[in-house]
C-alpha positions as CSV (number, residue, x, y, z in Angstrom):
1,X,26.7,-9.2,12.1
2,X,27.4,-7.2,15.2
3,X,24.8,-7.1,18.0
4,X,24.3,-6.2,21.8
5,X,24.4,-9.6,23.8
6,X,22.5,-9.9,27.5
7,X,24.7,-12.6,29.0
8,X,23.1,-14.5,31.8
9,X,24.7,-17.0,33.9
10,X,25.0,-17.6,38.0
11,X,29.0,-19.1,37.8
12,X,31.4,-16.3,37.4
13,X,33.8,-17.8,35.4
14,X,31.7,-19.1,33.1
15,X,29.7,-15.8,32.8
16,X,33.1,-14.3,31.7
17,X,34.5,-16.8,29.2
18,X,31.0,-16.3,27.7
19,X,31.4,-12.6,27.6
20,X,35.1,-12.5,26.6
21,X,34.1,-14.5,23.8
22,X,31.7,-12.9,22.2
23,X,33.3,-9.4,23.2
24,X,36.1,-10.6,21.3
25,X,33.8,-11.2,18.3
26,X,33.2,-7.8,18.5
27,X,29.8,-7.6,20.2
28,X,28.6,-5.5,23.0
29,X,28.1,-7.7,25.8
30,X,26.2,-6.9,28.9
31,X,26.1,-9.4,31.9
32,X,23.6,-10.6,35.0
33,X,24.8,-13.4,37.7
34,X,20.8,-14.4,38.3
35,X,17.5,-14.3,36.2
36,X,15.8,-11.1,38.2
37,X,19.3,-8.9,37.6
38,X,18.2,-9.8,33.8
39,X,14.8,-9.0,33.2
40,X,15.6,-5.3,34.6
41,X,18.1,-4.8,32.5
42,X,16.3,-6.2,29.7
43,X,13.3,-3.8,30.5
44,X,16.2,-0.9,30.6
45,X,17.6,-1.8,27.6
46,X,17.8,-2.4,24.1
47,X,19.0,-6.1,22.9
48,X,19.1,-8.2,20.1
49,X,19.9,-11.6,22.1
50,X,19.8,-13.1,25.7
51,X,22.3,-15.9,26.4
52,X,21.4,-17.6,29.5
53,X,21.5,-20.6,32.0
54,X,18.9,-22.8,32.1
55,X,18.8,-23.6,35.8
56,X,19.3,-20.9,38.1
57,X,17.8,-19.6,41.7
58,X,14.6,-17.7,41.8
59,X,14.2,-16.7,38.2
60,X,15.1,-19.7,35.9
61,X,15.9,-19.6,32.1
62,X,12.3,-20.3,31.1
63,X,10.6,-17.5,33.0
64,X,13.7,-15.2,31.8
65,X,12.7,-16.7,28.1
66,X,9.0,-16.0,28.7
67,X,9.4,-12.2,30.4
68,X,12.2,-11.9,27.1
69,X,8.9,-12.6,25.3
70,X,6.7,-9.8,26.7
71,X,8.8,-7.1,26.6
72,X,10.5,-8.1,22.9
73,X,9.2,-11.2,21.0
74,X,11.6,-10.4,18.3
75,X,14.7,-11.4,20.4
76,X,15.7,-14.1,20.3
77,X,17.3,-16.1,23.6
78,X,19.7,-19.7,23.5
79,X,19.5,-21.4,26.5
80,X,22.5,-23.6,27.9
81,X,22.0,-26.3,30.5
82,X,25.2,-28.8,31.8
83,X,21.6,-31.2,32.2
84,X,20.6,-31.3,28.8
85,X,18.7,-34.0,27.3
86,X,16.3,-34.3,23.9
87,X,13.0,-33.7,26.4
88,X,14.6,-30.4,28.0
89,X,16.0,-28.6,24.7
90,X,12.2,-29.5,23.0
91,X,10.0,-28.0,26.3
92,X,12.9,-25.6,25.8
93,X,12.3,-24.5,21.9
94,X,8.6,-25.1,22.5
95,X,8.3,-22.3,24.8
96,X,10.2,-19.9,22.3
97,X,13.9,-20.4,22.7
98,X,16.2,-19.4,19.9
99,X,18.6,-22.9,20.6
100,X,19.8,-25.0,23.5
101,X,22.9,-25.5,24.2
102,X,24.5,-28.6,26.6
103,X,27.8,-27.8,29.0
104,X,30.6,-27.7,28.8
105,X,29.9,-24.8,26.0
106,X,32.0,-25.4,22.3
107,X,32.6,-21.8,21.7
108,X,32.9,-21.7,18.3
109,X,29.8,-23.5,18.2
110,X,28.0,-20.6,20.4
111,X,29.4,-18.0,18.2
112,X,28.0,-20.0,15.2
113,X,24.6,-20.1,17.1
114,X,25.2,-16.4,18.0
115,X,25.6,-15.4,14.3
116,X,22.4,-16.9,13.6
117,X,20.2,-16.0,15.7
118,X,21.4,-11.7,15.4
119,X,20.9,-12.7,11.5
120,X,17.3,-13.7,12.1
121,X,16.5,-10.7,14.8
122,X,17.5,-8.2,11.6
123,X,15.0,-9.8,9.1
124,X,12.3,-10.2,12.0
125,X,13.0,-6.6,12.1
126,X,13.2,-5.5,8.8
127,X,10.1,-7.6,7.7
128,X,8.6,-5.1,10.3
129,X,9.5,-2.0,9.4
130,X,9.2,-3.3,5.5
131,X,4.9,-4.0,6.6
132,X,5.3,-0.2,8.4
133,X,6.5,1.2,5.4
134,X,3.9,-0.3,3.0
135,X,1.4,0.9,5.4
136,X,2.0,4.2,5.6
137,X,2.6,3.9,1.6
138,X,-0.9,2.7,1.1
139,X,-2.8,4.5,4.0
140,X,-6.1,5.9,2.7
141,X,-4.8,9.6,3.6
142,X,-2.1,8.8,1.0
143,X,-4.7,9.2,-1.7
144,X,-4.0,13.2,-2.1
145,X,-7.2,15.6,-2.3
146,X,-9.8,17.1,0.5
147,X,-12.6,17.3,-2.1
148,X,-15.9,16.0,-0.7
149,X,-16.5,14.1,-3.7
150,X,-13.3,12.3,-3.1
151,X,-13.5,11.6,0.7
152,X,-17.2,9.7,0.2
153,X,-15.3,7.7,-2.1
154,X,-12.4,6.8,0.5
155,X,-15.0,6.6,3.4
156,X,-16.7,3.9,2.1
157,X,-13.8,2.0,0.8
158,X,-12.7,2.4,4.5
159,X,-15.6,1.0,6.0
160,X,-15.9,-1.9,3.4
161,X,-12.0,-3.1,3.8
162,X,-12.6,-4.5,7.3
163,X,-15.5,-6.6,5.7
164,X,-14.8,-9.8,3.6
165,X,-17.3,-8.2,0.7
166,X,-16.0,-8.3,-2.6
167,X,-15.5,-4.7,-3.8
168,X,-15.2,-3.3,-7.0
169,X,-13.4,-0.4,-8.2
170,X,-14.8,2.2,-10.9
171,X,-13.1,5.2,-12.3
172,X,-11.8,6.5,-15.3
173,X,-7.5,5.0,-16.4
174,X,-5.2,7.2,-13.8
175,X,-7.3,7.9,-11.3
176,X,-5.1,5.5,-8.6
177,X,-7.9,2.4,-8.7
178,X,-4.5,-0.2,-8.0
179,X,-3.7,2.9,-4.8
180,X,-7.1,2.5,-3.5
181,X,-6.8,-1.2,-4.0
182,X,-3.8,-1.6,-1.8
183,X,-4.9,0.8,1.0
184,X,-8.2,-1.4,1.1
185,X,-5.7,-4.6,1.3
186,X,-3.9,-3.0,4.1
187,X,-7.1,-1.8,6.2
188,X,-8.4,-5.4,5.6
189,X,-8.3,-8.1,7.9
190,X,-6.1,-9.9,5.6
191,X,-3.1,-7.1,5.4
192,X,-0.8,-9.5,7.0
193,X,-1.5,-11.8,3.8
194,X,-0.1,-11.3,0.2
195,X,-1.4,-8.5,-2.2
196,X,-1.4,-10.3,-5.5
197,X,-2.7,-8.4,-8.9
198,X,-3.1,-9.2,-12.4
199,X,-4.4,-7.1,-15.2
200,X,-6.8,-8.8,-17.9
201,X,-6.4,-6.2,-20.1
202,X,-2.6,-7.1,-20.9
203,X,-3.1,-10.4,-21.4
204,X,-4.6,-13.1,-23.7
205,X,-7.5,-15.5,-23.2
206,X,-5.5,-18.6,-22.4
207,X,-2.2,-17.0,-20.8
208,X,-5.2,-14.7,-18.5
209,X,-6.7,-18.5,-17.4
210,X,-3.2,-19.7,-17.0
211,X,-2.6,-17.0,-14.7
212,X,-5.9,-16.6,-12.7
213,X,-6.1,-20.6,-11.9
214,X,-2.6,-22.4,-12.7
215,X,-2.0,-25.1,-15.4
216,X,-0.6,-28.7,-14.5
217,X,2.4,-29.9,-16.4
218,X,1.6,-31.0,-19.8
219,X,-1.8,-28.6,-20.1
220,X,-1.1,-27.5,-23.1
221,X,2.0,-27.2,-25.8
222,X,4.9,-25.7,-23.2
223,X,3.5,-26.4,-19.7
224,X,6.9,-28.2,-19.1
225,X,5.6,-27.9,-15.3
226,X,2.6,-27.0,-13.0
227,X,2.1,-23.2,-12.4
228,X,0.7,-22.1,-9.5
229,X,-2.2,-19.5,-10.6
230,X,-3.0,-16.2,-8.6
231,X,-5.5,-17.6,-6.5
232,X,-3.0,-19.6,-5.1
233,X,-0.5,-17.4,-4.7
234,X,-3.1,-15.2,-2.9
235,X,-4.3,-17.4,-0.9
236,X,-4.9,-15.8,2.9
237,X,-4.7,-12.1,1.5
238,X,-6.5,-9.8,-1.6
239,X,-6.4,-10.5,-5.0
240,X,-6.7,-7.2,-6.9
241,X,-7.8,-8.3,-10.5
242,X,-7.8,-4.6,-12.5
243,X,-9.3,-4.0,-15.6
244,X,-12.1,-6.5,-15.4
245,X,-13.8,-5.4,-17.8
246,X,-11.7,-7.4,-20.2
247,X,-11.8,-10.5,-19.2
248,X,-13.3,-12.6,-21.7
249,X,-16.7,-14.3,-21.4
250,X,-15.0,-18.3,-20.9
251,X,-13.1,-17.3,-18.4
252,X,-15.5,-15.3,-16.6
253,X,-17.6,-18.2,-16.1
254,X,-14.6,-19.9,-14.1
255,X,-14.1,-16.7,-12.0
256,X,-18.1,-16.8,-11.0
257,X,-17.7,-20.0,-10.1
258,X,-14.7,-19.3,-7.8
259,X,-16.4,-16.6,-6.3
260,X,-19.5,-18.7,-6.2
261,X,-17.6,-22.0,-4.2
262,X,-14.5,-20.8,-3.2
263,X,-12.7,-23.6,-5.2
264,X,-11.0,-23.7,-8.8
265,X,-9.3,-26.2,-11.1
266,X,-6.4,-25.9,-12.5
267,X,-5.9,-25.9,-16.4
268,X,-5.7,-29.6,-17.3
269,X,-6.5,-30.3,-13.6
270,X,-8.7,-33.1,-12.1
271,X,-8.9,-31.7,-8.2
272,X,-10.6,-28.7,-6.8
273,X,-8.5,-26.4,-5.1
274,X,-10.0,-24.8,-1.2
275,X,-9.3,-21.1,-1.8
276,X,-9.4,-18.4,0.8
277,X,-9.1,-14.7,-1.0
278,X,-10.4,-11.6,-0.5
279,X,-11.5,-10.0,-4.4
280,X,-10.9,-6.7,-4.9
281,X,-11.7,-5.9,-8.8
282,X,-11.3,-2.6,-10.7
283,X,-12.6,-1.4,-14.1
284,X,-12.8,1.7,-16.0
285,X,-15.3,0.2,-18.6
286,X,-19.0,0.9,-18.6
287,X,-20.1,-3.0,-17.1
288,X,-23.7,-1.9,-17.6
289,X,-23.6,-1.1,-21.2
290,X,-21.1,-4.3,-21.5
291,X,-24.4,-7.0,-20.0
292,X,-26.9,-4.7,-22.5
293,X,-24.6,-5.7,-25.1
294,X,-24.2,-9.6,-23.7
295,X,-20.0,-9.0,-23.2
296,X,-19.8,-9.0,-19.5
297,X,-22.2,-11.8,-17.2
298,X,-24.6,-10.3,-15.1
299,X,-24.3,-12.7,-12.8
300,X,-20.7,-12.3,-12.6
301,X,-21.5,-8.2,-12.1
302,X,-23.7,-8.8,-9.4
303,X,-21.0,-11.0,-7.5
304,X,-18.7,-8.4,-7.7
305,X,-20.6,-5.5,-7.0
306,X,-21.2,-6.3,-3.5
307,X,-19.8,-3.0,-2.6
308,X,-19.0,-0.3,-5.6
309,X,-16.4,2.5,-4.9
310,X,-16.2,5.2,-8.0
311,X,-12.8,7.1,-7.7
312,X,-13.7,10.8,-9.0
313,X,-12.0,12.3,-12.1
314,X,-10.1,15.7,-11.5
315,X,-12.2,16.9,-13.4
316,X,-14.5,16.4,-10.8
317,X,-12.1,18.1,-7.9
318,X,-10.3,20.3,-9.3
319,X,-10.0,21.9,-5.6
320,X,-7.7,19.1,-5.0
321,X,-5.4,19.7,-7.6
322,X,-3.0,22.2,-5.9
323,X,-2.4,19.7,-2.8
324,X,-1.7,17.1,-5.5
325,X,0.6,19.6,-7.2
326,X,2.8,20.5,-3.5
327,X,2.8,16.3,-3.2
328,X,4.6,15.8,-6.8
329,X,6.6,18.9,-6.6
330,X,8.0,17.7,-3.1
331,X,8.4,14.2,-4.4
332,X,10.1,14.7,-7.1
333,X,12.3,17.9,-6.3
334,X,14.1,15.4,-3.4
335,X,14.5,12.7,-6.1
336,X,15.9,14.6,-8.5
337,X,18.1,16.7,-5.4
338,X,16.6,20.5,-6.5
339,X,15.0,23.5,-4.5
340,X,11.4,24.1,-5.8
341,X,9.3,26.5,-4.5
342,X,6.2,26.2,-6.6
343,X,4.6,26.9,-9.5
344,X,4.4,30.5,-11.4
345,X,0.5,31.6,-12.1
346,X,0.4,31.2,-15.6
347,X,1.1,27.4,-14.8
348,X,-0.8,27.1,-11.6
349,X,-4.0,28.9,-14.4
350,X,-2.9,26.1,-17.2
351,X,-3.0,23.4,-14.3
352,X,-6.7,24.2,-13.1
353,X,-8.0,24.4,-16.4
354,X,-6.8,21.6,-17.9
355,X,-9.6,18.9,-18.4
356,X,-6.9,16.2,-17.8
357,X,-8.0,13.0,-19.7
358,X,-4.9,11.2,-17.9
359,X,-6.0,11.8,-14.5
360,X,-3.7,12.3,-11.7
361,X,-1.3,9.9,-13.6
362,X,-0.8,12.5,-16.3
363,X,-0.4,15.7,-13.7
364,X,2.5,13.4,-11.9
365,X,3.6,13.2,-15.1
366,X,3.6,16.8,-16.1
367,X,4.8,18.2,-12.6
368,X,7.7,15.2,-13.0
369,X,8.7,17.2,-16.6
370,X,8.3,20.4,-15.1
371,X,11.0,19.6,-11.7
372,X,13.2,18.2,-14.1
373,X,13.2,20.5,-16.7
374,X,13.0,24.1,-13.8
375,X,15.9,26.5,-14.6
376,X,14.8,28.1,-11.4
377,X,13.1,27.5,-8.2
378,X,10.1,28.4,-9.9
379,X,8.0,26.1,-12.4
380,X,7.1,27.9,-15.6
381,X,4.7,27.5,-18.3
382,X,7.2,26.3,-20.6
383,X,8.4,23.7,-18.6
384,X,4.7,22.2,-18.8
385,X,3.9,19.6,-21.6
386,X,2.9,20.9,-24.7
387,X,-0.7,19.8,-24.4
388,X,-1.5,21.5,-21.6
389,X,0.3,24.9,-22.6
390,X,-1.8,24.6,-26.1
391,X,-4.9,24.1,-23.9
392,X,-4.4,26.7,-21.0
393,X,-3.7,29.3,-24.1
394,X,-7.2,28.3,-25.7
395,X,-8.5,28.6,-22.5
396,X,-10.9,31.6,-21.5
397,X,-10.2,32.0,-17.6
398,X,-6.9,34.0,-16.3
399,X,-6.1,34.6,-12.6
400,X,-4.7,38.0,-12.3
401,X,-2.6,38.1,-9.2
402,X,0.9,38.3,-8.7
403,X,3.0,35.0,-7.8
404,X,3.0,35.3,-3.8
405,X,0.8,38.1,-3.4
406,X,-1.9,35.6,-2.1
407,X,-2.1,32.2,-0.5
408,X,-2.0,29.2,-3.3
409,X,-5.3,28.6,-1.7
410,X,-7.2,32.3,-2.3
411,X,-5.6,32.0,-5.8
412,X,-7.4,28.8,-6.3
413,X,-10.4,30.2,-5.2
414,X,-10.2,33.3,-6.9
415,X,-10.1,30.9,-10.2
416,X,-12.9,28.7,-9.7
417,X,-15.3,31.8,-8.6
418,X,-14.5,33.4,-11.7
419,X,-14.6,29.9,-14.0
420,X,-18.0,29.4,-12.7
421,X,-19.4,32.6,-12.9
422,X,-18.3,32.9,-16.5
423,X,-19.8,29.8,-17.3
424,X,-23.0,30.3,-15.8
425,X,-23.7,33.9,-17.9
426,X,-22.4,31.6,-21.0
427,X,-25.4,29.6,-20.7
428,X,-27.9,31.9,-19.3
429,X,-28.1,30.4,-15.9
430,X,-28.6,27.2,-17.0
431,X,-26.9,25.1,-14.6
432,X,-26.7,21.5,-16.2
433,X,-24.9,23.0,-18.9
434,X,-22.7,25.0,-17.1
435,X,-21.7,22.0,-15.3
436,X,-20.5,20.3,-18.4
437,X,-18.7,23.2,-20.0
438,X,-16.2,22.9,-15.8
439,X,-16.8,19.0,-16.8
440,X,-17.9,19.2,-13.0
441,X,-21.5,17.1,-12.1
442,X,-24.1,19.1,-11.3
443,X,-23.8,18.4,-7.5
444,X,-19.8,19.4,-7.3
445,X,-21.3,22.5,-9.0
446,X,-23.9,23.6,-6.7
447,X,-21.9,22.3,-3.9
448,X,-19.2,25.0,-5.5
449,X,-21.1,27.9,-5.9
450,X,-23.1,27.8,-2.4
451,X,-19.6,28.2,-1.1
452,X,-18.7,31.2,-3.5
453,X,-22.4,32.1,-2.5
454,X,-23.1,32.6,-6.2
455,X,-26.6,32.7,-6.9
456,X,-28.3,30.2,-8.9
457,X,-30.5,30.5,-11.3
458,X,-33.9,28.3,-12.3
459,X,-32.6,25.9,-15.0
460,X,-34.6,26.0,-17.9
């Protein structure tokens, strides 16, 4: 590994062997005869080590080491000394050196040092950029749709994720309750700790206790050795246990009383375990209906429902749909290296009337089909799934504009107006109904036709 080398040292000939060295090596070296020389051309520059003397005029090693610090904590800096002892290198790593090195200076061993400490600036900086990365993955505004419905939702997981409440997740399969999840994780005081999930639904009883708490050796037939459970794992950060409303009623009572204490055993364990984990949980299940019917603890409901976020269907927004479409489309037209321009109107129509029972997991789906399948820069119907070409032919609504005659956003509009209106002489005003023939709630409804200034109607 090759890297740009601030050499500091206030003898001239042993500046150069230094430098020569290392040049030789093939890294770009820099050099400074005194400590102030240094920290300005550390301020002008960009490096991924500092090599200097420990005793020099003015501006020693250790105030070059601690200014190093300020501007760049990721660099690292080896400090050489012809006074070394045990005291002096410890003070010396202590403070935030990289190594210490005694005169006269074994070269090889220098470039050995050199090598190390370039290999640990890279991961220091690629763990970085790694936490950027997943930060602007999971960033609320990453969850794709303008709909008011949808940023209530998002606003109040937003103001919950600084919190240490427990917060539970409701919303139908493929809505993006494990998105939400993360971008909570990451707005959370604990987003420099580990994201851990497990899903109940996918696993047994005993393998689902295994993995929630651990199981010392010898546990049961096969523990061969102790397995550290989730809660361990996520200890410091969020634990993101999805589909909750699984999770069997004997376990549940070891989860309440985790939630409850803080500690756990593990299977076959004698010792309770200190755990520190924030709980995120997530369900698509009715949990009301499951206490009626005496499947799901009520205590347990209440611990978790500390702060309930409900992720909207889109049936619910189907405004958002076309900016979920443009996100796909983009997405998966630079993975699969082709020019796509959009969608033609029949399958923009079949899009917006499509009561999607998948959720955004099936439209990724479908728009995924559609970029693959494209003979042109234009989606067509037929490259849709069959489902949703069977549905938008049954379907009563048709937008009858010309493929870039309008705005995606007018011919959205133009849609709905007419989808709501239609509905609303279907059942004589009646607004309740209407709203369940869009499979909107009555509130996205009336929010929807105050702003087509359609006029309601006394429901009957």
């Amino acid at each position: 590994m090759k890297g740009k080398i601030l050499v500091v040292e206030d003898q001239k000939n042993q500046r150069e062997l230094i430098a020569d060295y290392l040049k030789e090596k093939g890294h770009q070296v820099v050099m400074a005869d005194d400590g102030a020389q240094a920290i300005e051309l550390f301020q002008e520059n960009s490096f991924q080590l500092v090599i200097s003397d420990y005793k020099m005029k003015e501006v020693d090693g250790v105030s070059l080491l601690k200014a190093v610090k300020e501007v760049n904590p990721l660099v690292g800096v080896i400090l050489i000394s012809a006074f070394g002892t045990v005291q002096t290198a410890v003070q010396a790593m202590k403070i935030g050196a990289e190594d210490f090195l005694v005169k006269p200076i074994n070269l090889q061993q220098l470039g050995a040092l050199t090598q190390r400490a370039l290999e640990r600036y890279a991961l220091k900086h690629e763990n970085i950029e790694l936490k950027k990365r997943l930060a602007e993955r999971y960033r609320f505004d990453r969850i794709i749709g303008e709909s008011g419905i949808l940023q209530e939702s998002l606003n109040l997981a937003a103001r919950a994720a600084k919190s240490k409440a427990t917060i539970l997740i409701r919303g139908e399969s493929g809505t993006g309750k494990a998105l939400l999840a993360n971008a909570i994780h990451m707005a959370s005081d604990c987003a420099e700790g580990p994201f851990v999930e497990i899903n109940c639904a996918a696993l047994s009883p005993g393998v689902l206790e295994s993995e929630l708490f651990g199981h010392e050796k010898g546990a049961f037939t096969g523990a061969d050795r102790r397995h550290s459970g989730r809660f361990e794992i996520a200890n410091g950060g969020t634990l993101f246990i999805d589909e909750i409303g699984d999770i069997p009623l004997e376990v549940q009572v070891k989860l309440l009383n985790v939630l409850q204490s803080g500690t756990f055993m593990r299977v076959g364990g004698m010792k309770n375990i200190k755990t520190n984990v924030r709980i995120v949980a997530a369900t698509h299940r009715n949990l009301e209906a499951m206490i009626t019917e005496e499947k799901f603890r009520e205590d347990l409901y209440f611990r978790l429902n500390v702060v309930s976020v409900i992720i909207p269907p889109i049936r619910d927004r189907r405004s958002d749909i076309p900016a979920m479409v443009d996100h796909f489309t983009d997405l998966y037209a630079r993975k699969n290296q082709k020019v796509i321009q959009g969608l033609s109107t029949d399958a923009l129509n079949c899009l917006m009337q499509y009561n999607y029972p998948g959720n955004v997991r099936e439209l990724e789906n479908a728009i995924m089909r559609a970029v693959v399948l494209a003979r042109s820069t234009i989606m067509e119907m037929d490259d849709l799934p069959l489902t949703m070409k069977n549905y938008g032919a049954e379907s009563a609504f048709e937008l009858d504009v010309d493929l870039g005659s309008v705005p995606l956003s007018v011919m959205v509009e133009t849609l709905e107006k007419k989808a709501i209106t239609k509905a609303l002489q279907e059942t004589e005003g009646i607004q309740t109904k209407a709203a369940q023939i869009l499979g909107l709630s009555e509130r996205n409804l009336r929010y929807k036709m105050n702003k087509y200034a359609i006029k309601p109607k006394q429901d009957r």
